[in-house]
BADO-138446 format. One line per 2 residues: number of its first residue (from 1); their letters; for each residue z, x, y of C-alpha. Coordinates in nm, 3 decimals. Example, Ala and Ser with C-alpha at 12.3 -4.5 7.8 and 13.67 -1.06 7.14 Angstrom:
2
1	as	0.780:1.230:-0.450 | 0.714:1.367:-0.106
***
This chain:
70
1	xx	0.068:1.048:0.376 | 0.150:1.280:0.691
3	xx	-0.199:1.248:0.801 | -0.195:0.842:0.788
5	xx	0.111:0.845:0.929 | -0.024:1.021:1.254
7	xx	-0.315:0.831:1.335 | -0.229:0.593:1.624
9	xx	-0.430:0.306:1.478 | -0.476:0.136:1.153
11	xx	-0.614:0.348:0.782 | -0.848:0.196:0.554
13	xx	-0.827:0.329:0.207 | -1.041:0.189:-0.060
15	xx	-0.888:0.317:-0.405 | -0.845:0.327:-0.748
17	xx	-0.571:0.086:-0.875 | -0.318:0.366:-1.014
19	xx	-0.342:0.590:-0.689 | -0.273:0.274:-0.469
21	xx	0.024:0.205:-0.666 | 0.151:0.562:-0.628
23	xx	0.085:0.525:-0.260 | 0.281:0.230:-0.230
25	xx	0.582:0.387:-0.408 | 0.551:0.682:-0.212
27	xx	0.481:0.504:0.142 | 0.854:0.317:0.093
29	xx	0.991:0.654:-0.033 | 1.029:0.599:-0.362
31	xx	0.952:0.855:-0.686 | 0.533:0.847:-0.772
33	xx	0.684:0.643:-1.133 | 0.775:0.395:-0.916
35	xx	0.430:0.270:-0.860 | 0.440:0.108:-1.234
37	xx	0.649:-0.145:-1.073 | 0.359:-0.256:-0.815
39	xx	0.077:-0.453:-1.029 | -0.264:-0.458:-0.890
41	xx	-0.536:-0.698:-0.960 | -0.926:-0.655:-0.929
43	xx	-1.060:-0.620:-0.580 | -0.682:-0.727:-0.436
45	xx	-0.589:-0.662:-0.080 | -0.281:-0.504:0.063
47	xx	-0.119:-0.373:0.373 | 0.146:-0.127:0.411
49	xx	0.311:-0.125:0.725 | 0.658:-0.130:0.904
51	xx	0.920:-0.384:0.928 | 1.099:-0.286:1.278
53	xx	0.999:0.058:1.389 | 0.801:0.363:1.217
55	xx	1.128:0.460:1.006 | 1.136:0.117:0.808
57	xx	0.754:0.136:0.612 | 0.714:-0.204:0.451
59	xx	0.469:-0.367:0.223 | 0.373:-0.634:0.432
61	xx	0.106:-0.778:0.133 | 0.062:-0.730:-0.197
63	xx	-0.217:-0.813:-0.446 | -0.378:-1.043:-0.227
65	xx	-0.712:-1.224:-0.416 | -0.740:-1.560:-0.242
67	xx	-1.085:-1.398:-0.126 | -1.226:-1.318:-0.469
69	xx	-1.389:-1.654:-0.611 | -1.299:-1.764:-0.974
***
């Protein structure tokens, strides 16, 4: 997470479902069990980023699948 945080510039990280979810609990400071809460679908998008400044990490979209064709 240090190492994300660094980069002056957007990550890409393709995952597996469960690690993303642990990211996204950890990325908002939260306990790794937290990620249970955050429910992923197939080939979803999301961004974590910041509301106001680099102290206030947001999930700025979640699960997105408008892309993936039914």
């Amino acid at each position: 997470m240090s190492r994300a945080r660094a980069i002056n510039g957007d990550v890409l990280v393709f995952s597996h479902g469960h690690f993303l979810r642990v990211l996204a609990a950890h990325w908002l400071g939260l306990d790794a069990a937290a990620g249970r809460y955050f429910l992923l679908s197939t080939a979803s998008l999301s961004a974590l980023g910041y509301e106001e400044n680099l102290a206030e990490p947001a999930i700025r979209l979640w699960d997105e699948t408008r892309h993936v064709g039914t």
